[in-house]
Backbone and ligand atoms as CSV (ligand in chain L), in Angstrom:
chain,resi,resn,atom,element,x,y,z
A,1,UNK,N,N,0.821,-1.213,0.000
A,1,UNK,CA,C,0.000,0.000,0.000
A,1,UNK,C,C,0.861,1.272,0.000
A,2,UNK,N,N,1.933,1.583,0.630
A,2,UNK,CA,C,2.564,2.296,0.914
A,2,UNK,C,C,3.555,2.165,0.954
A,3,UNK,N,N,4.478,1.524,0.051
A,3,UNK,CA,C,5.811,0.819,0.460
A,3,UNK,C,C,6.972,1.835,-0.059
A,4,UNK,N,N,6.761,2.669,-1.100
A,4,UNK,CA,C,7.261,3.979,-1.676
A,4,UNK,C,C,7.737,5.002,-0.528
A,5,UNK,N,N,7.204,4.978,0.725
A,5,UNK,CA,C,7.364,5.694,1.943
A,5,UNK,C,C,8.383,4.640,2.958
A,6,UNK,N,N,8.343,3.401,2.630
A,6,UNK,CA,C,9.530,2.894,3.557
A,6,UNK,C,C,10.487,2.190,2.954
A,7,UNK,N,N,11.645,2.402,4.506
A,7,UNK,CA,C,13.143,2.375,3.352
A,7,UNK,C,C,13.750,1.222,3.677
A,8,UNK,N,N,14.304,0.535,2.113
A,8,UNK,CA,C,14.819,-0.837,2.198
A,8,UNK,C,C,15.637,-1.438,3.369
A,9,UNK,N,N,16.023,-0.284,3.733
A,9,UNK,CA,C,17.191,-1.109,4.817
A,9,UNK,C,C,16.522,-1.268,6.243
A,10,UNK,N,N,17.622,-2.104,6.782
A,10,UNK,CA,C,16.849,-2.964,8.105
A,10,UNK,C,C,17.528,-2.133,8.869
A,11,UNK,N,N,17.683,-2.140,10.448
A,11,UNK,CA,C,15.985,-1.731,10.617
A,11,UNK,C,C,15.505,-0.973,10.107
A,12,UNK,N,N,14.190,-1.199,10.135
A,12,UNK,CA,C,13.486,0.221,10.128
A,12,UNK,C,C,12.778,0.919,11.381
A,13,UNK,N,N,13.208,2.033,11.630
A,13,UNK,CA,C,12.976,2.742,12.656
A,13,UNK,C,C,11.565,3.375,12.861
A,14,UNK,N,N,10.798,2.940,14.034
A,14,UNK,CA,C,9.494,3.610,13.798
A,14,UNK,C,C,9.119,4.525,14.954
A,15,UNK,N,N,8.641,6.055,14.989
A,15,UNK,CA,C,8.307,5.983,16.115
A,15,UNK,C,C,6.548,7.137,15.862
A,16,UNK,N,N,5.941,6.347,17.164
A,16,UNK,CA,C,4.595,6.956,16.860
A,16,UNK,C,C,4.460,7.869,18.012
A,17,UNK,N,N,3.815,8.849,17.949
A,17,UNK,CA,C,2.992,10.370,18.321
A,17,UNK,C,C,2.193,10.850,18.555
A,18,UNK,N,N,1.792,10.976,19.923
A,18,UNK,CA,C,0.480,11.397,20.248
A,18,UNK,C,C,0.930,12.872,21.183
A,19,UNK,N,N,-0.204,13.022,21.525
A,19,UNK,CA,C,0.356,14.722,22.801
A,19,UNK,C,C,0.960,14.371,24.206
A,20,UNK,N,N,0.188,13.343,24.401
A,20,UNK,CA,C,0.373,13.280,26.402
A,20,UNK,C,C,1.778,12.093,26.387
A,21,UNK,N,N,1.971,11.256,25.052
A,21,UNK,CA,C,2.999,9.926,25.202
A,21,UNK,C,C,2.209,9.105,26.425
A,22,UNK,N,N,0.981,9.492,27.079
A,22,UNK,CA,C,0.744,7.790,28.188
A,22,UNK,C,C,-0.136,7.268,27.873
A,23,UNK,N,N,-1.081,7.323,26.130
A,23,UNK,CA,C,-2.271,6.732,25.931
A,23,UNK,C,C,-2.015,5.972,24.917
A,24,UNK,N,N,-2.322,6.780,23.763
A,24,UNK,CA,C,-2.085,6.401,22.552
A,24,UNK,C,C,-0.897,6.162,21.493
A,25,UNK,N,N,0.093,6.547,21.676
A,25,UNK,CA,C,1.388,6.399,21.117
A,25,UNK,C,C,2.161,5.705,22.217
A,26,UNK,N,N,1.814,5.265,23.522
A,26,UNK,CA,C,2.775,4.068,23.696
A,26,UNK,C,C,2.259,2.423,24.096
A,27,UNK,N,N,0.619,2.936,23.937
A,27,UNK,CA,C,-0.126,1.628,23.343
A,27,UNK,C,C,0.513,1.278,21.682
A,28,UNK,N,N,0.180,2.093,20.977
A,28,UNK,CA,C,0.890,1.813,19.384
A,28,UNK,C,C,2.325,0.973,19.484
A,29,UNK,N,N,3.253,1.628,20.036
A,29,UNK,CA,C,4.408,0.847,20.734
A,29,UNK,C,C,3.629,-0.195,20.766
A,30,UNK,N,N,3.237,-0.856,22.083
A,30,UNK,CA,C,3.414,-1.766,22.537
A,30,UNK,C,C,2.269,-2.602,21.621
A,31,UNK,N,N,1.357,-2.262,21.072
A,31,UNK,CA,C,0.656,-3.146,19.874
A,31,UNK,C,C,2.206,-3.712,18.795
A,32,UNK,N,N,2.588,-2.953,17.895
A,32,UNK,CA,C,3.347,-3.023,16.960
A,32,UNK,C,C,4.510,-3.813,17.285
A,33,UNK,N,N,5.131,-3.240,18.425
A,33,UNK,CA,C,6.186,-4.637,19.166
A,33,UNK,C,C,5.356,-5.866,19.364
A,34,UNK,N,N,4.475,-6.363,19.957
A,34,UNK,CA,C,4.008,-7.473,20.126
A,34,UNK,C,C,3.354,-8.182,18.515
A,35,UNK,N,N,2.985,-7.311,17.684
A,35,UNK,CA,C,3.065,-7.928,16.292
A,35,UNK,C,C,3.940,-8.654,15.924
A,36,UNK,N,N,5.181,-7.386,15.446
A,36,UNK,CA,C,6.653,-7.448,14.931
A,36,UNK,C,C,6.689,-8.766,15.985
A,37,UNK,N,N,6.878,-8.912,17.151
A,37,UNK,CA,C,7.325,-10.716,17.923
A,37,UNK,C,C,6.471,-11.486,17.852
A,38,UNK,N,N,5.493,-11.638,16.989
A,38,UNK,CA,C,4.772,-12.702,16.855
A,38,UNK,C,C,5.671,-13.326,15.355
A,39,UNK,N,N,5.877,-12.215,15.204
A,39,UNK,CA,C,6.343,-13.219,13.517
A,39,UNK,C,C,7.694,-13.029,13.773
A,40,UNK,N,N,8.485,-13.330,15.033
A,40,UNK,CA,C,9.811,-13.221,14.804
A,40,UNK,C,C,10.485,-12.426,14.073
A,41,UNK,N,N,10.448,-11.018,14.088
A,41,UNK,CA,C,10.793,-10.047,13.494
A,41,UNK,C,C,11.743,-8.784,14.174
A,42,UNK,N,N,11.710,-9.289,15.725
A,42,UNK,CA,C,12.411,-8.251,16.400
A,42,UNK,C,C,13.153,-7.314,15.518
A,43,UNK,N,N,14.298,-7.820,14.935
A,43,UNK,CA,C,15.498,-7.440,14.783
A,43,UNK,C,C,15.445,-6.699,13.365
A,44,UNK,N,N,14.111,-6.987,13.013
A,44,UNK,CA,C,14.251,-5.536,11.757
A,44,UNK,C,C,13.427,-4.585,11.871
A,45,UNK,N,N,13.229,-4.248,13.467
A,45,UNK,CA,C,12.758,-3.005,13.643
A,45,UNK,C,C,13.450,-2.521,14.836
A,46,UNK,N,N,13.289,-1.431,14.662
A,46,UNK,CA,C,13.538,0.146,16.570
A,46,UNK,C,C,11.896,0.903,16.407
A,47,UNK,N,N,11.250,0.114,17.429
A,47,UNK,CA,C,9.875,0.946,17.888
A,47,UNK,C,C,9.532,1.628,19.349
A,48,UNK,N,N,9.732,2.753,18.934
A,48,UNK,CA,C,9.337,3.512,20.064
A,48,UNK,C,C,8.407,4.596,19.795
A,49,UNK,N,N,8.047,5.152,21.045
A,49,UNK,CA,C,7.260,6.593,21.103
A,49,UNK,C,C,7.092,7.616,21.975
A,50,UNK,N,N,6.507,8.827,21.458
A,50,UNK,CA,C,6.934,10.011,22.168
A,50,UNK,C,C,6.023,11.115,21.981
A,51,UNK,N,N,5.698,11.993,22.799
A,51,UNK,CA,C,4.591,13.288,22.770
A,51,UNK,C,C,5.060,14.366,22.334
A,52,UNK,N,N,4.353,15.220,21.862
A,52,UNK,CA,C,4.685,16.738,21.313
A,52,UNK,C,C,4.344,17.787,23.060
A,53,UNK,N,N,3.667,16.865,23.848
A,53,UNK,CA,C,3.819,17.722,24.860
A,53,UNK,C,C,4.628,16.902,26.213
A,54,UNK,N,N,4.576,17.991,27.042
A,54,UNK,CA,C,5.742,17.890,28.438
A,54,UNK,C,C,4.861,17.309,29.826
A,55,UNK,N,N,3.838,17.062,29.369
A,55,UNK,CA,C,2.737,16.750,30.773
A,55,UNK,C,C,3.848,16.175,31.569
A,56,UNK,N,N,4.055,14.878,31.201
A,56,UNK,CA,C,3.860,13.573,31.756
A,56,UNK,C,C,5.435,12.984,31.655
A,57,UNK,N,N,6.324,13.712,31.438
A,57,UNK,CA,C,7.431,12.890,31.360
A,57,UNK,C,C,7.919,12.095,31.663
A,58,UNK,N,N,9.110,11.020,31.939
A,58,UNK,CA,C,9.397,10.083,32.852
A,58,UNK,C,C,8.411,8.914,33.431
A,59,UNK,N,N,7.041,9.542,32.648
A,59,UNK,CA,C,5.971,8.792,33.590
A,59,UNK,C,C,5.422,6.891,32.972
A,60,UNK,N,N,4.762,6.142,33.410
A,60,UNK,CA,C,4.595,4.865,32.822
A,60,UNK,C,C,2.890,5.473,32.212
A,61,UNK,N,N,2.705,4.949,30.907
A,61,UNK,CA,C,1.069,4.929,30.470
A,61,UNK,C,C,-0.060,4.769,31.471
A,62,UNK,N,N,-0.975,6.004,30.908
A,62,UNK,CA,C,-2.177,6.060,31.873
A,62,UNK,C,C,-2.430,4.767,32.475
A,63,UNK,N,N,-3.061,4.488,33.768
A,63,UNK,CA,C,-3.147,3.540,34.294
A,63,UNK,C,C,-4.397,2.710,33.363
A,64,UNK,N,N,-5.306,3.314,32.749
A,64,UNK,CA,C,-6.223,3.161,32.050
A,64,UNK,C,C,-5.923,2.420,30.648
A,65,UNK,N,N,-5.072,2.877,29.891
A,65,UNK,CA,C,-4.637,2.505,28.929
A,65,UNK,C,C,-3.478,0.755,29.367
A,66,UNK,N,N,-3.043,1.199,30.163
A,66,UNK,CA,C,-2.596,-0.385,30.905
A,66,UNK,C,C,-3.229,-1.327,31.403
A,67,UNK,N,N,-4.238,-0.994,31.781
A,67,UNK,CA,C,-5.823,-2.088,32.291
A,67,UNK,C,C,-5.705,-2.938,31.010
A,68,UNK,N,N,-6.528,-1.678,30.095
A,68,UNK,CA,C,-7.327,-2.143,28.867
A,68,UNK,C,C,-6.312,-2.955,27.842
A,69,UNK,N,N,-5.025,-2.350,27.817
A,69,UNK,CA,C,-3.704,-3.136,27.030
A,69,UNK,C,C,-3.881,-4.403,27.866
A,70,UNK,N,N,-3.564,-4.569,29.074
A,70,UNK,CA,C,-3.277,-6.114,29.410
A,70,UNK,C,C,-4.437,-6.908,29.370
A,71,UNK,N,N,-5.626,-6.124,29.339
A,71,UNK,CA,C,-6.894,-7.197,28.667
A,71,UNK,C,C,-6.489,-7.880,27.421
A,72,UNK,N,N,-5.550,-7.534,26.575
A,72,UNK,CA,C,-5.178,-7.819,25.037
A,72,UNK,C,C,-3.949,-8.634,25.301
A,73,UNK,N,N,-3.183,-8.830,26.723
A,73,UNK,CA,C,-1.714,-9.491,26.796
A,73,UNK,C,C,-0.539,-8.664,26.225
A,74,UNK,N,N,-0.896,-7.020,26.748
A,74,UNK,CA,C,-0.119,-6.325,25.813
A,74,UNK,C,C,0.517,-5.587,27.254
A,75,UNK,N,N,1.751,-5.604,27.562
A,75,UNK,CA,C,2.425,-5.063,28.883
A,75,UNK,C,C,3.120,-3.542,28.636
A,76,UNK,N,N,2.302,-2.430,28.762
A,76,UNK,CA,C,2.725,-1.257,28.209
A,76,UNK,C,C,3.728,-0.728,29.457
A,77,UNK,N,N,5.418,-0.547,29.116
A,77,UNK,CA,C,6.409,0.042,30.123
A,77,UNK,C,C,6.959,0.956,29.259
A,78,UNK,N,N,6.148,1.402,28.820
A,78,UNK,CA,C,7.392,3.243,28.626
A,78,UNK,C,C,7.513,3.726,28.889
A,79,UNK,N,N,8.281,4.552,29.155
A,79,UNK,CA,C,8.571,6.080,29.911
A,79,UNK,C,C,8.341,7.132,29.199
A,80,UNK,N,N,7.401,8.051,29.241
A,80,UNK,CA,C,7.092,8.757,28.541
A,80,UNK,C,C,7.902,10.049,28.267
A,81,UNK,N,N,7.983,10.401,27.083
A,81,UNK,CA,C,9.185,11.472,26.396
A,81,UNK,C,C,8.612,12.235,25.569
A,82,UNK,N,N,9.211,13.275,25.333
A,82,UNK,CA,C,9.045,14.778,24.972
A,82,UNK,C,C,9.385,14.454,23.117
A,83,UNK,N,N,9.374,14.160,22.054
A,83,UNK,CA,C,9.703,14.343,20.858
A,83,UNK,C,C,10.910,15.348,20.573
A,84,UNK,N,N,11.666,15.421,19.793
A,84,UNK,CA,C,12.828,16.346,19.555
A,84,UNK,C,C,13.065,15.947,18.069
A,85,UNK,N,N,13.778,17.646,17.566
A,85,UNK,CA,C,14.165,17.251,16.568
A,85,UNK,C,C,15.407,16.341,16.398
A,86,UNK,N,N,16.376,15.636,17.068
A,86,UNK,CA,C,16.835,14.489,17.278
A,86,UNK,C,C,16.277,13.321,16.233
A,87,UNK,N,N,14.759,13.119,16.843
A,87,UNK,CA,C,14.368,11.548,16.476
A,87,UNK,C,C,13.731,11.982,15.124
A,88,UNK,N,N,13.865,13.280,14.481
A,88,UNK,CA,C,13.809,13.153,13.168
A,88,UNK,C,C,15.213,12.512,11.835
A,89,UNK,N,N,16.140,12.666,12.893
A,89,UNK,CA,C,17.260,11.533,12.167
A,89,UNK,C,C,17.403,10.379,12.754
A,90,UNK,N,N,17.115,10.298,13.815
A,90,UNK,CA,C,16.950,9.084,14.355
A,90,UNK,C,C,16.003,8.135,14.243
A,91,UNK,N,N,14.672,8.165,13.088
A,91,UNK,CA,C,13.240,7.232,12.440
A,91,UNK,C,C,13.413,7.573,11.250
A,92,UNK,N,N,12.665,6.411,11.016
A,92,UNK,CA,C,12.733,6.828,9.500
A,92,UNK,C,C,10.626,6.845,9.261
A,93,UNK,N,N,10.179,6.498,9.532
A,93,UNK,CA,C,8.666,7.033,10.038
A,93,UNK,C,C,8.414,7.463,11.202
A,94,UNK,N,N,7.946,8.737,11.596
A,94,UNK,CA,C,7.252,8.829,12.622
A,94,UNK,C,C,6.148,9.342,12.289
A,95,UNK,N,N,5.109,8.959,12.965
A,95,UNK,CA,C,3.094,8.540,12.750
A,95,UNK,C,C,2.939,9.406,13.827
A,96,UNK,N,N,2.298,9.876,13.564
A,96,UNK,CA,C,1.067,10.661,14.318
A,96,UNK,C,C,-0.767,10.636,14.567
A,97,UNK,N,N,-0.780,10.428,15.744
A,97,UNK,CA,C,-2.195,10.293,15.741
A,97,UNK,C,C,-3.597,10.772,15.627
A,98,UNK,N,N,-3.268,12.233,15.291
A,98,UNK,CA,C,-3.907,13.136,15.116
A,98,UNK,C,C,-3.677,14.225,14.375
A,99,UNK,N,N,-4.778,15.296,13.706
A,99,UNK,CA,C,-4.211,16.382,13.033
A,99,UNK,C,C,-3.531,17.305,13.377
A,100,UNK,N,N,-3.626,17.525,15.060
A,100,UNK,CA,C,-3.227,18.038,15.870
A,100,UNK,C,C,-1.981,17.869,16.437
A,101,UNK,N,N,-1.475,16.486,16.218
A,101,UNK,CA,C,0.028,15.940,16.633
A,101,UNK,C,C,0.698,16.174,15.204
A,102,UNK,N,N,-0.235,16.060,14.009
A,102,UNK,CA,C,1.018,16.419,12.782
A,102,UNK,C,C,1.384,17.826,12.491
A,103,UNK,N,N,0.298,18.688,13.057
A,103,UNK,CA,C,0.522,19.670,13.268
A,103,UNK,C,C,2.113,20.364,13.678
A,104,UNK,N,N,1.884,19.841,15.081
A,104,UNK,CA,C,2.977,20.129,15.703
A,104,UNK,C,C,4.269,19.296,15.097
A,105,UNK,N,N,3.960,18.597,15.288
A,105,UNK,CA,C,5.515,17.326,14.258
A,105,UNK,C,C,5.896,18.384,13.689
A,106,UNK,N,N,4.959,18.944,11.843
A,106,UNK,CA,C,5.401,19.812,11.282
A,106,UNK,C,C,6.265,21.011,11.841
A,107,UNK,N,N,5.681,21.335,12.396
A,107,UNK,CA,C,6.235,22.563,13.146
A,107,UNK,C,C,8.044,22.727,13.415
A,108,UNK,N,N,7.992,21.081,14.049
A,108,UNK,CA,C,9.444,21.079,14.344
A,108,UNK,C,C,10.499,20.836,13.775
A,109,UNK,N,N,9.828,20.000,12.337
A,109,UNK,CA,C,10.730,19.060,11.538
A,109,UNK,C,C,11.445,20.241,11.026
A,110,UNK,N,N,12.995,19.880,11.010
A,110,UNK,CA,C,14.196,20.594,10.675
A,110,UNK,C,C,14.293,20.706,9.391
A,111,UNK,N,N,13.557,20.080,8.639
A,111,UNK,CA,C,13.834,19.965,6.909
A,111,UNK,C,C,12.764,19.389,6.435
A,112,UNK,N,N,12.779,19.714,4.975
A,112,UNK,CA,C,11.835,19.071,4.357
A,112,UNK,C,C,12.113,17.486,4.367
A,113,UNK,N,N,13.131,17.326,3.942
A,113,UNK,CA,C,13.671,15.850,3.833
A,113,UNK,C,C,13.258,15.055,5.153
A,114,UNK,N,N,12.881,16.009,6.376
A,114,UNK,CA,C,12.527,15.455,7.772
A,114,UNK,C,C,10.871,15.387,7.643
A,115,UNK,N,N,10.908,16.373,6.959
A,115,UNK,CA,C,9.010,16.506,6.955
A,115,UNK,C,C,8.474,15.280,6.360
A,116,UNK,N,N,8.907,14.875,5.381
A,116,UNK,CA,C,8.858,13.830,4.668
A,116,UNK,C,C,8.468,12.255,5.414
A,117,UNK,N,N,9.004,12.395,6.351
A,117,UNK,CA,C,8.849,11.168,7.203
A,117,UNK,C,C,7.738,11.203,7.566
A,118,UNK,N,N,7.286,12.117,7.896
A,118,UNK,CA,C,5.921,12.262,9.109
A,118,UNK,C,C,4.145,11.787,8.077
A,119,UNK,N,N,3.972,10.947,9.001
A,119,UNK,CA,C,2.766,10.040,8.212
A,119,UNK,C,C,1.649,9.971,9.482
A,120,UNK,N,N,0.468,10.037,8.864
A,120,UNK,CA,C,-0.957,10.033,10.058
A,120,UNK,C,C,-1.214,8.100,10.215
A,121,UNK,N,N,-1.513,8.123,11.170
A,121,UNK,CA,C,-2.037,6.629,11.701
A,121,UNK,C,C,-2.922,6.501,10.539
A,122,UNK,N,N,-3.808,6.977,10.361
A,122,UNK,CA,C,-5.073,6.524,10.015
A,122,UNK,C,C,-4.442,6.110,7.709
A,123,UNK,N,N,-3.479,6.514,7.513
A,123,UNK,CA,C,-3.062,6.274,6.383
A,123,UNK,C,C,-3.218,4.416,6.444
A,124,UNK,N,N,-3.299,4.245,7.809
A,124,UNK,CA,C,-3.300,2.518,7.601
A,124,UNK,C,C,-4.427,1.856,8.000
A,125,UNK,N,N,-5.347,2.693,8.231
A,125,UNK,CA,C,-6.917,2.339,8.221
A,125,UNK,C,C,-7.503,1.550,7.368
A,126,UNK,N,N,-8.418,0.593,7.590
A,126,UNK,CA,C,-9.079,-0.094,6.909
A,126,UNK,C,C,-9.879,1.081,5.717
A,127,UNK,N,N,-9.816,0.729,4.735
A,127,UNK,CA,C,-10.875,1.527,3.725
A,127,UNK,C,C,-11.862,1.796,4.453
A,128,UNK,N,N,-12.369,0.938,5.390
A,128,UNK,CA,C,-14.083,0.657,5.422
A,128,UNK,C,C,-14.118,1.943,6.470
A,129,UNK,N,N,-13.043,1.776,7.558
A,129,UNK,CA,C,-13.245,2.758,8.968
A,129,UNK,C,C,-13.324,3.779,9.055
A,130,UNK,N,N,-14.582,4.409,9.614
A,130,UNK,CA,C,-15.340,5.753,9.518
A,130,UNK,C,C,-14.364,6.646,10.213
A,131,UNK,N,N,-13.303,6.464,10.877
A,131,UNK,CA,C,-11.962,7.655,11.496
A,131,UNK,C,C,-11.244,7.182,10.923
A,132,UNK,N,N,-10.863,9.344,10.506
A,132,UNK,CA,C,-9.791,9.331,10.185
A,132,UNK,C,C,-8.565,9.976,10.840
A,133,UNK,N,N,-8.505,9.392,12.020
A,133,UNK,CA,C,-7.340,9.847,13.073
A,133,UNK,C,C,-7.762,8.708,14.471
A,134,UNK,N,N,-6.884,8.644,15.637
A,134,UNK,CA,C,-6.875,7.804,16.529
A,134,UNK,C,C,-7.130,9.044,17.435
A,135,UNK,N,N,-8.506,9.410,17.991
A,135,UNK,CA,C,-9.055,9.629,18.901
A,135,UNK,C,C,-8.572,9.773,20.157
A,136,UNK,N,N,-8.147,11.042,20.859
A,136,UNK,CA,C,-7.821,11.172,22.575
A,136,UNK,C,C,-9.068,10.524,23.120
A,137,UNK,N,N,-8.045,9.549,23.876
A,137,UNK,CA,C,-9.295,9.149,24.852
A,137,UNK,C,C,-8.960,9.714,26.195
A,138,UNK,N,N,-8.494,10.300,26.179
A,138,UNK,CA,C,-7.873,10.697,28.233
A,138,UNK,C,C,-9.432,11.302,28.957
A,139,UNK,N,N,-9.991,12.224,28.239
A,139,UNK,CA,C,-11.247,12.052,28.861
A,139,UNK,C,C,-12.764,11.757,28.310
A,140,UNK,N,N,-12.308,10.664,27.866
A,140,UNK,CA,C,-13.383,9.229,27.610
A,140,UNK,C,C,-13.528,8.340,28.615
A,141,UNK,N,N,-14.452,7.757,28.549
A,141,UNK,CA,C,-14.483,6.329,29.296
A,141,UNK,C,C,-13.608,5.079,28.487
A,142,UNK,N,N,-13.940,3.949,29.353
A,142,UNK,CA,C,-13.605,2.696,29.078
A,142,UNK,C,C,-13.747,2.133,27.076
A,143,UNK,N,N,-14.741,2.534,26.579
A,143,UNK,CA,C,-15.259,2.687,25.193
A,143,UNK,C,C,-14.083,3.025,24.032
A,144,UNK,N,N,-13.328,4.623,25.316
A,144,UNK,CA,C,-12.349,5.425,24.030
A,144,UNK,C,C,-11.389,4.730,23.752
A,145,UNK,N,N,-10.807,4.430,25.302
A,145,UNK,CA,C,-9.442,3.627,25.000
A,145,UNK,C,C,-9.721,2.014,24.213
A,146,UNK,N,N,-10.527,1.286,24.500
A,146,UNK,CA,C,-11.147,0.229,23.342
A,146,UNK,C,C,-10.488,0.592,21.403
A,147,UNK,N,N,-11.874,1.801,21.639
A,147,UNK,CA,C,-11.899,2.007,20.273
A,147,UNK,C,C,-10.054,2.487,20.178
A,148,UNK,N,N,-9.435,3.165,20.447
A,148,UNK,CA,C,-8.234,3.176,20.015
A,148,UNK,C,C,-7.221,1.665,19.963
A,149,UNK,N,N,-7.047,1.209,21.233
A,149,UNK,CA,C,-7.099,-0.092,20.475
A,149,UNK,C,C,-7.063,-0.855,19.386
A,150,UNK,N,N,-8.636,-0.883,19.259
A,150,UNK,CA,C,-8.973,-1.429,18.348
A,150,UNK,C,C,-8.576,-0.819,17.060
A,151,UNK,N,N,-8.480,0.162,16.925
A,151,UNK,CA,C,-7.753,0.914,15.638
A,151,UNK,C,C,-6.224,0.931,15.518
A,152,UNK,N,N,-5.880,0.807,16.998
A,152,UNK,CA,C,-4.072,0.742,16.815
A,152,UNK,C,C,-3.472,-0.758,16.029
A,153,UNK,N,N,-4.967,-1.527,16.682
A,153,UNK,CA,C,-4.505,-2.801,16.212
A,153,UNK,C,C,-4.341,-3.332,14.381
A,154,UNK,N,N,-5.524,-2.399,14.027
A,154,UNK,CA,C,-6.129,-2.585,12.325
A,154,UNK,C,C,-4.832,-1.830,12.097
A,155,UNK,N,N,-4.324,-0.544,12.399
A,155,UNK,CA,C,-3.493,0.130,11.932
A,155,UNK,C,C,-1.982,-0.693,11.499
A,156,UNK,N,N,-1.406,-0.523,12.506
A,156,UNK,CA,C,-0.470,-1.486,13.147
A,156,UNK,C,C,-0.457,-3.069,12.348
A,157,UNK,N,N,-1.360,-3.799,12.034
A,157,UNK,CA,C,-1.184,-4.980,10.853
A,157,UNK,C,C,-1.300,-4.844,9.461
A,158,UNK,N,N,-2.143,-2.990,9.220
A,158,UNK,CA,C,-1.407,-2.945,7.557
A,158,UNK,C,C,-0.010,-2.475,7.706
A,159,UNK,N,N,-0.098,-1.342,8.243
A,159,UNK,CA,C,1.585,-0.860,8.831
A,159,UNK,C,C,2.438,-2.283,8.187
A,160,UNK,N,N,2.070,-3.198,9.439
A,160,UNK,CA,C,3.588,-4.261,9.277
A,160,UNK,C,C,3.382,-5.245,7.675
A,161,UNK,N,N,2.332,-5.320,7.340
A,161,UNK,CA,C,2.385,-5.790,6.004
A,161,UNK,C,C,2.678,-5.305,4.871
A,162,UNK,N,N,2.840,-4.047,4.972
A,162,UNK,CA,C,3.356,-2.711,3.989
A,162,UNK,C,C,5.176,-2.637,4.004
A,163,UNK,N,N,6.159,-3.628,5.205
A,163,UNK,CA,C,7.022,-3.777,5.394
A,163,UNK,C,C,7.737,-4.774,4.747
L,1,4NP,P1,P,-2.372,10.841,24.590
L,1,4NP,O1,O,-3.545,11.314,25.575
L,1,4NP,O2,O,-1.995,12.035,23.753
L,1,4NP,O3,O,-3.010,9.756,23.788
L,1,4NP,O4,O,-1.235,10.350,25.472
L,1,4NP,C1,C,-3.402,12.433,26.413
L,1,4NP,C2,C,-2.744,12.297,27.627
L,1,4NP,C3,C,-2.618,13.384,28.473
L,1,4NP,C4,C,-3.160,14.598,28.108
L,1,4NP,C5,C,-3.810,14.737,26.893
L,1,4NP,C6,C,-3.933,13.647,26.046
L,1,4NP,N1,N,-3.075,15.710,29.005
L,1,4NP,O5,O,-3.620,16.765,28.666
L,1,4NP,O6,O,-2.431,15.600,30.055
């Protein structure tokens, strides 16, 4: 689907983007790693993630988003981090989950050649799925973080088949 956007060589570096780093971009992490090790794939990827904002630094994923992940067998431990222009040479995709996170991405990317990298989640959406972005759930109920989920997950298996 998209294979024109990723680059032949191994690894490939991924990192995904949300605002707060404790919901949605380090569930994505931890979906996409537990993919990538189902098919024995560790070693041709670097997946991590990181926020455009400073809330929460140092901190482990909403406690909420860790419930609902280990309902799935998915053990979310990141430490949540600030984005820099750094990890624009350091990925070779970084995803964003919103219009609002590419927003800002844009903002920072040092170059066009950096801008270039920056891709929306929802580019890996099912045709059929009525969003087109991965939804803040921080003040949602039980439902939001689901539905993200459930979209990190659809996302996240065209993602790795596009590899
Ligand atoms: P996230 O959700 O961007 O998916 O991590 C949020 C987490 C925290 C805040 C906003 C969104 N906050 O405002 O603290």
């Amino acid at each position: 689907m998209f294979n024109n956007m990723i680059p032949e060589r191994k690894p490939v570096r991924i990192l995904f983007v949300c605002l707060g780093n404790i919901c949605r971009s380090p569930a994505a992490e931890g979906v996409m790693k537990a993919l990538v090790a189902g098919q024995g794939r560790e070693e041709e990827f670097v997946i991590d993630s990181a926020g455009t904002g400073r809330y929460h630094i140092g901190d482990l994923p909403d406690h909420r988003m860790r419930i609902h992940a280990r309902r799935r067998g998915l053990e979310l431990t990141h430490r949540c981090r600030q984005v820099t222009q750094d990890d624009f040479s350091d990925f070779d995709l970084i995803i964003g989950m919103d219009a609002s996170n590419m927003a800002n991405l844009r903002a920072i990317a040092p170059s066009p050649e950096a801008e270039r990298k920056l891709h929306a989640m929802a580019e890996w959406f099912n045709p059929a799925t009525t969003y087109d972005h991965v939804p803040d759930p921080y003040y949602e109920g039980s439902e939001g973080f689901e539905l993200v989920l459930d979209l990190l997950d659809e996302a996240c298996r065209n993602l790795l088949s596009d590899i």
